[in-house]
N, C-alpha and C positions, 0 to 999 in steps of 0.2 A: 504494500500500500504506500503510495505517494502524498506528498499536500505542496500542491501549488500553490506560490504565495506571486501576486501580481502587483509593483506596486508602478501605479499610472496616473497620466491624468485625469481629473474628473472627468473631461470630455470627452474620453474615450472609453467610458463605463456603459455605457446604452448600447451600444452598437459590440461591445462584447457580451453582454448581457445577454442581445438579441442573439448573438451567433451561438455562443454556449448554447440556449434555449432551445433555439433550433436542431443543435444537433445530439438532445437528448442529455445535456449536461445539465439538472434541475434544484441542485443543492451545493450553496457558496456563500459566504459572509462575505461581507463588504462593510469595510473601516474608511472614513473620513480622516482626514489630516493634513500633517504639512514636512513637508521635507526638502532638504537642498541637496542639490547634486551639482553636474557641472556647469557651467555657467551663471551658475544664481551667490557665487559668493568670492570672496578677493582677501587678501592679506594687505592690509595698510601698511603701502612706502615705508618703509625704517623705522615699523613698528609693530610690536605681537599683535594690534589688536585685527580682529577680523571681521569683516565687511559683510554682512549678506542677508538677503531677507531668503524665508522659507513660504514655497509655493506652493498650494493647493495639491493636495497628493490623494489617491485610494487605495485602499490596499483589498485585495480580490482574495480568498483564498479558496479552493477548491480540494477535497480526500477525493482521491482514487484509487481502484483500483489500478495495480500495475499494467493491467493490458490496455487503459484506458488513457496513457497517461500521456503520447505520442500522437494519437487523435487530437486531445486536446491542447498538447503545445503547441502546433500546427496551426487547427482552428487558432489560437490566440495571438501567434506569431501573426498572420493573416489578418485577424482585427484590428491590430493595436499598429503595425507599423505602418509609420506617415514617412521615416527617414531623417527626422529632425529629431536636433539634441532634445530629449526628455521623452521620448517614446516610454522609456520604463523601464522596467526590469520582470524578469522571472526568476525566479529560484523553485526548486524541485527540490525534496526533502524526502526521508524516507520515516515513516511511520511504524512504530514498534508495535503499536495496539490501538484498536479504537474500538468505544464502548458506547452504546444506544443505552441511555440513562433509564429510556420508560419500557425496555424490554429485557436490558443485560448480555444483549446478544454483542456478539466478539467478529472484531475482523473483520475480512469481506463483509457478511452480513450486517454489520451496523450501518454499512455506509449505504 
């Protein structure tokens, strides 16, 4: 089991939303926030202090199963890339155990 974690602009939360949706991807949290990357911050000339505001960020996360997880990098690679700085990030993580709270059920099955 995998957990994609997405983190993008808000403007490009709808139109992943929609694609996931579509292609039968029906269970994801979605976090608001703010975060800096490249371009959004600078080291002040001959001095420690550091320059930067922090822009509107989301963060998507999706559990899959491992065979599902290829489909969906794809699908999202697909939605999300414009080719400009701040497109986002993926990360793929691997999952030891997941637990469905109102059932107990383990693993695949929870998810």
């Amino acid at each position: 089991m995998k957990l994609i974690t997405c983190i993008i602009s808000p403007a490009r939360v709808e139109p992943l939303k929609k694609a996931l949706w579509a292609a039968g991807f029906r269970s994801l949290t979605l976090v608001e926030g703010r975060g800096l990357g490249y371009g959004r911050g600078r080291m002040e000339a001959g001095k420690d202090d550091f320059i930067g505001e922090a822009a509107p960020r989301a963060r998507l996360e999706l559990a899959l199963r491992d065979s599902e997880v290829e489909q969906a990098l794809e699908l999202m690679l697909d939605a999300l890339r414009t080719g400009r700085i701040g497109d986002g990030k993926i990360f793929i993580s691997t999952l030891d155990q997941v637990v469905r709270v109102r059932t107990g059920e383990r693993g695949d099955a929870a998810l």
